[in-house]
Every structure is written in C-alpha cells, then in structure tokens.
N, C-alpha and C positions, 0 to 999 in steps of 0.2 A: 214674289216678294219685291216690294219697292222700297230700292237704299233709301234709310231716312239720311238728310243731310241737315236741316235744321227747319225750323220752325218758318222762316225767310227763305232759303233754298228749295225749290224740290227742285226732285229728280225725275228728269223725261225722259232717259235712255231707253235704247231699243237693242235686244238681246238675238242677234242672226247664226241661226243654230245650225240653218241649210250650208252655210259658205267652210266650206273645205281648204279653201287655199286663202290665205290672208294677202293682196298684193300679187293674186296669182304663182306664189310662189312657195309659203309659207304654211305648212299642214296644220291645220283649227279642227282638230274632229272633233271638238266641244264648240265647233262656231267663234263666235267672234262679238263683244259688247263695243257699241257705239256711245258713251256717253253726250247728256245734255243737260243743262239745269235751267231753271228758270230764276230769278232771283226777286224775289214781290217785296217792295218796299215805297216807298211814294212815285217813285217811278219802277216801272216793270223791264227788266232785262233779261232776254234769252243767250244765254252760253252755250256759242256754236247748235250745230243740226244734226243728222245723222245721214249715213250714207242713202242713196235712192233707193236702196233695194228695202228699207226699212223705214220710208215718209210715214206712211200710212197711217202707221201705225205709231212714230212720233206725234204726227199732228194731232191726231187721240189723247197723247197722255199729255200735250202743250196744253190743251183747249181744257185738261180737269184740272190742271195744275194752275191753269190763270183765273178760274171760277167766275168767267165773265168779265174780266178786267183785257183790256187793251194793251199792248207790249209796248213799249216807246223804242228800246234798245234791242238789239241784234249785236253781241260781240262775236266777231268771228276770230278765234285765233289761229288759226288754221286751214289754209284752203284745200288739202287734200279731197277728193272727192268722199273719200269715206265720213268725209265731217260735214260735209260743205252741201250736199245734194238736196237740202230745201229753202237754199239759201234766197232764190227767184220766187220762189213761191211764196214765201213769206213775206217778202217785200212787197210783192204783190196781191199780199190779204191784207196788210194792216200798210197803207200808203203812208202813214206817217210816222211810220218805224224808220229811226235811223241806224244803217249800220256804223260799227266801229270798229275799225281795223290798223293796222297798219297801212304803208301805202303801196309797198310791194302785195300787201295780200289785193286790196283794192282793185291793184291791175291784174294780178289773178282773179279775181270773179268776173272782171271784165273778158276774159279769156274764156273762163269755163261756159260762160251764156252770153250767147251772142243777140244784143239787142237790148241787153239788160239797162233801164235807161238809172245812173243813179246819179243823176242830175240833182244837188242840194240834198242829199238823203246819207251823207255820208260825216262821221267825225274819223278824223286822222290822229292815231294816238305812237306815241313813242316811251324811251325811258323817259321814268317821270311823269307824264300825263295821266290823269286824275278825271274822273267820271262820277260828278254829285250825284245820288239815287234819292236823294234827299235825307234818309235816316244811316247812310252811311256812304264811303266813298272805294269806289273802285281805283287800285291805283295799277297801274301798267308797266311793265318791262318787256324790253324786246330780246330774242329767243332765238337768233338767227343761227340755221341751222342744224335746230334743234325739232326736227330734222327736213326740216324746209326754210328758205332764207325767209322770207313771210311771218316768220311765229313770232306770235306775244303771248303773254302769262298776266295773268292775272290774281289780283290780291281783294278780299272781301275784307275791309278795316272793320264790319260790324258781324262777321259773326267767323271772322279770322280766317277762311278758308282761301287755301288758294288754288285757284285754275291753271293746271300744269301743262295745259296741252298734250301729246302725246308721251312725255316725260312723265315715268313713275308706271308706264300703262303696263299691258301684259296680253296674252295670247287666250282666247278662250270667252266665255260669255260670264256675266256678270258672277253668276255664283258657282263656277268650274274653280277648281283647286281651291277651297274656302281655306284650307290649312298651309297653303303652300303658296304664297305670294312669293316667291323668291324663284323659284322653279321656271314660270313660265315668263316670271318681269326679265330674266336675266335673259332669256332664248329671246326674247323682244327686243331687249336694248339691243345685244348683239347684231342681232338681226336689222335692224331699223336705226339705231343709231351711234352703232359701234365706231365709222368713221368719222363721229365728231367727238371726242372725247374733250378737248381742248370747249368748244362752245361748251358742253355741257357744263367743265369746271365752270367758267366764268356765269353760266346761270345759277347755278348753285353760289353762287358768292353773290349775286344778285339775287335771288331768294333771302339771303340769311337778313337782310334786314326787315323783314317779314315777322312779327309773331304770330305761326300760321298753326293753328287749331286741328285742321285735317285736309289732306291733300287731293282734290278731284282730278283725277285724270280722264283725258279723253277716251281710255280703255281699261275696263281693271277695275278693281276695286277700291272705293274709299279708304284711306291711310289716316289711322290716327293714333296716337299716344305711341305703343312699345313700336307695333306694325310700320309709323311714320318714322320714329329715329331707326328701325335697322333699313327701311328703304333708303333712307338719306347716307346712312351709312355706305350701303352697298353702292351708291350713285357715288359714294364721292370713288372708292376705290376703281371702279368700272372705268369712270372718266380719264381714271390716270393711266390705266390698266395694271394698275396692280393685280395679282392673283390670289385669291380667298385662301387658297391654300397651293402655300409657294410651292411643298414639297409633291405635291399630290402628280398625278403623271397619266398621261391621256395615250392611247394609242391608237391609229387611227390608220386602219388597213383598207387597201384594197383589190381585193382578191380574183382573181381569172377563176380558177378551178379549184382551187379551195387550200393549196398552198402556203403559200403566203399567210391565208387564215393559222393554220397549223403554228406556223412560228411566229404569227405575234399571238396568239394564247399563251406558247411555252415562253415567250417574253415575257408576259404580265407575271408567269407563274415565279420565274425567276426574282421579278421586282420583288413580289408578295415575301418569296423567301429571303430575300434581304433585307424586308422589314417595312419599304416604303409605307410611306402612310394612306395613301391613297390610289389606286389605279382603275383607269377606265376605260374597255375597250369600244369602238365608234366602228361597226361597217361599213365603209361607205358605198358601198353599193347595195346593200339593202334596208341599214340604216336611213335616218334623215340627217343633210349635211347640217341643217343648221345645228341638232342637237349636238352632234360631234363640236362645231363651232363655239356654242355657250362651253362645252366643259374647257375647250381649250384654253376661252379665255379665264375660264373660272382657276384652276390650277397652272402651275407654273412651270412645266414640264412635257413636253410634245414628242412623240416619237410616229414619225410618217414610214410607212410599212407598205408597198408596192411592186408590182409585175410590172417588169419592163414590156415593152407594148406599140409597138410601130416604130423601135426604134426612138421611141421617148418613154413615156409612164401611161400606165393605164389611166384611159380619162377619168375614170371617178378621181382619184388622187390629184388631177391636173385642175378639176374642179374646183375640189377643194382647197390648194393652196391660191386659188385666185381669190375666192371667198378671204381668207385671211387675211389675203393683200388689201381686198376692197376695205374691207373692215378696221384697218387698222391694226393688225396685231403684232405687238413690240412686248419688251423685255421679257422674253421668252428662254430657254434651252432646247434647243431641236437637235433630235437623233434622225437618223434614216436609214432603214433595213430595204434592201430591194430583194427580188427573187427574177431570175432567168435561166432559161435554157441555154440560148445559144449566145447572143451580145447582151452583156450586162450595159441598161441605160437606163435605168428610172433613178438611180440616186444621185447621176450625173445633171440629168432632167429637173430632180429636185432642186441641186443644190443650183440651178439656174434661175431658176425661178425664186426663190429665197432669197437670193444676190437683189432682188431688186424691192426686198423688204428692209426698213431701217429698226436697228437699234435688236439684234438676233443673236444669241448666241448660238453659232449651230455649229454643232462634232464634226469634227474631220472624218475621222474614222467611221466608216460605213460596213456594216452587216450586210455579205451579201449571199443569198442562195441560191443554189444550182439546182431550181427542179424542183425539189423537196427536202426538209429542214432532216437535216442526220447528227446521229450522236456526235461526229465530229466536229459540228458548228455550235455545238455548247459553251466551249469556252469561249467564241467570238459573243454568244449572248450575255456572257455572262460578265467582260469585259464593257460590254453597251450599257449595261446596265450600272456600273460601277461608274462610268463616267456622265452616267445620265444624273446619277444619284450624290456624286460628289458633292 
C-alpha cells in the first residue's frame, strides 16, 4: 500500500522490516518506516531521503513519483542518518537541485560526506523563510532540538500539510499498529524526545499558526482530522509531562531470584483492592526498559521495587532510573520497596539517585524485605500503598 497524501504530494517512503533495534537501542520487531514525499507543482520538491540501508529502493519510488520531471529542491530537515543517507547522491544525479536547509543542518551534511562540494547549490532557510513552488508556498520554522539542534518543519500553504520532522512519528513500519497510533508514538516521544519537552511546547505554538490539513512525519503514519487532534493533544500534555492518567500507577521491579518479583505482584494486588484505577507491572530485566519508561511517563504514579546488589541496587534498576533522569522525568509520586539479605542498600541507592532529579515527589518511608515477602510485611504494603494513592 502506498499512503495517498494528495494529488501534489506523493509519498516515496521505504518500509525496513529487517532493523530490530531502532538507533541500536530500541526493539522495532515490526521494523521501522522512513518517510519521504515528493511535492510536483511548478517546481519539484523532495522532502528529506531515507536511511542507506533503504536508497535503493527510495530512488525507485522518487523516479515513479516524478514521472520524468526533474526535482529543483531537496529540503532536508533533518540530518540524522536515518533521513539523510541519499542526501550525496541525489545531489549528484540531478546538479541543479538545490538543497534547503538550515544552516546548522548544512554543516551537518558537510560532516556526514566528506568532499560533498555544495558550492552555490544551497538555500538557507529560518523562522519565517518561504519557498515559491510556484502554485504554492513552503513556509518554514525552526525546530531546534526537536530532537537535533538542525530541525525545521515545514508547512504546504497549497494543500495544508505540514512536514513535522521526526515529531508526531512512532516505532514500527508504515502499516504496524493501524488502530493504535498512540501505543508506539508515545514509546517514541519518550524515547527520542522525552528530554526536550520545553522545545517541543514552543514548536507546537509555532505550528498553531498553521491551518494544517494532515500531519507527515518522518516516521509513522499520516494524521488527520480525529487521529491529528488526539496526536496534538497528547504532544501538548507529553511536552509538559503531564500524565494521561494522574491516578494510574506503574511498578517497576527488578528481581535477582524472583523475590522481589513476588512482592511487587502482591503490591499491585493490594493497589487493585484498594480500587486504584490503573496499575502496571514493568520487569526490568526481562521486560524492555523503554516500555516500562512510556508507561511511567504516561501515568502519574511510580513505585521502583529492587534487590540490593553490590552494596548499591541491582543494575537493571540503576539503568533505569538513568533513563528517567536522561529523559526528563518530573512531576511524578515515587515509592521504593527494596528487598535484601544481608545490608539493606537499594532504596538508599535509589533515593541517591532521585536526589538529582528536579521537581519528584518521592515517599520517605521505604518497604523493605528480608529475603522473601511474609505475611508480616502486609501491613508495611499496605501502608505504601495508602500513601502512594493519597
């Protein structure tokens, strides 16, 4: 299937179904889409390229998509390699294509190809700056951070679309989760551009003077009408980090010998009987960190569950509250249950590390096991839970 985008638009993206790790870090067992468009109007514009591992097979669907026509423009907004990797060779098919970028991205392409000569072959665009196509006009905002200092966005005044760059994208190949935009866009933000939240507000208020029709992102699927106002929706609260659901309550173990597992079940079991509205447990050591990471920023409520462990906390755990830290994550509730033998230190370990997060509310009072969770440690969970839930 090839997304229609409009009668002026196509769409040249390439669908990479092999790549397992998105960024070498990020599990895609649906792969991973690269978006591209082409935009044919008195002048010809290509919107960004696709990663190297996927030319090939772009330049296939550029060459049916321009039906013989010549490209003039190349906008790059984006240099990441995943977007960026037929950036040389297209310059070097069509010499009179000029690209258009920023100027930070600029000296990024200079970086990524060595020799690349773009002597006269380049427009510099900023907020504000406007690109005739002749039957309509590109207009441009810068993006910095979002999530490279290099980004600009783009706006199509003739058939309202606007070019979001990596903003709005999501985890998986073009038509992976067709019902559930929301699921894998939010493991992406998190993931990718959880530590700008503050940029993203300010693009979003730079978008709004837009009347934008439907949203192309560099990954993901096309946004438009209900699908574009809950993305925009969910982007505004993300940026702030508010949580989708304040009440809801994540927990997030991780276990040596299966311990530790035991009592945060009979936790979550305890939430459930108290009514909470939401609860979700995260293993982290055989789970994936990042999915533990989207629920936590999704809900409003955290409780970190850990084996003390060299004298600090089991690494999975130590992992993942750096992850948190990288990412930005604020106005939270944090509990912390540890479990040890002999020196109780993982909750002491945690709350060290937490210490260097801003804006946390986290519990004093710590659940701690000896070993394995016994009836007499009930009422400490069930106290955890009362003030987790206050």
């Amino acid at each position: 299937m090839i997304p229609f985008v409009s009668n002026t638009i196509k769409y040249i993206g390439t669908d990479d179904r092999d790549l397992d790790l998105f960024e070498s870090q990020y599990r895609t067992p649906e792969g991973m889409c690269y978006n591209s468009y082409v935009i044919l109007d008195e002048k010809v514009c290509i919107m960004d390229t696709v990663d190297a591992r996927c030319v090939e097979e772009w330049k296939v669907n550029l060459q049916v998509a321009l039906e013989g026509r010549t490209p003039d423009y190349l906008v790059v907004q984006h240099v990441e390699p995943d977007h960026a990797g037929a950036i040389a060779e297209t310059m070097n098919k069509y010499p009179n294509l000029k690209v258009v970028a920023s100027a930070k991205a600029l000296t990024f392409i200079a970086q990524f190809n060595e020799g690349l000569d773009m002597t006269d072959r380049t427009i510099t665009v900023t907020d504000g700056s406007t690109l005739d196509l002749g039957g309509r006009n590109l207009h441009f905002i810068t993006a910095p951070m979002v999530h490279w200092p290099e980004v600009i966005m783009t706006y199509d005044d003739g058939d309202k679309a606007f070019f979001s760059a990596d903003a709005f994208g999501k985890f998986g190949t073009y038509d992976a989760h067709p019902n559930d935009w929301a699921q894998e866009a939010r493991r992406y933000y998190f993931s990718i551009c959880g530590k700008y939240g503050m940029q993203v507000s300010k693009v979003l208020e730079k978008a709004a003077q837009f009347d934008i029709e439907v949203i192309c992102s560099l990954h993901g699927t096309l946004l438009r009408n209900g699908e574009m106002a809950e993305a925009l929706r969910l982007y505004g609260l993300w940026s702030k980090y508010e949580p989708e659901n304040p009440d809801g309550i994540v927990i997030a173990f991780a276990s040596i010998h299966g311990g530790t597992k035991v009592a945060a079940r009979r936790l979550a079991e305890v939430f459930r009987e108290k009514g909470a509205s939401e609860v979700v447990l995260h293993d982290l050591c055989r789970g994936s960190i990042d999915h533990a990471l989207a629920d936590a920023f999704r809900l409003g409520k955290l409780v970190l569950a850990a084996s003390s462990y060299d004298s600090e906390v089991f690494p999975p755990m130590h992992h993942f509250t750096h992850k948190l830290r990288l990412k930005g994550f604020i106005k939270r509730r944090v509990a912390i249950m540890e479990n040890t033998t002999w020196a109780p230190t993982a909750a002491k370990t945690i709350k060290a590390e937490l210490a260097n997060f801003k804006n946390l509310e986290v519990l004093e009072d710590v659940v701690s096991i000896k070993s394995a969770l016994k009836q007499a440690d009930i009422p400490a969970l069930e106290a955890l839970a009362d003030a987790v839930m206050a």
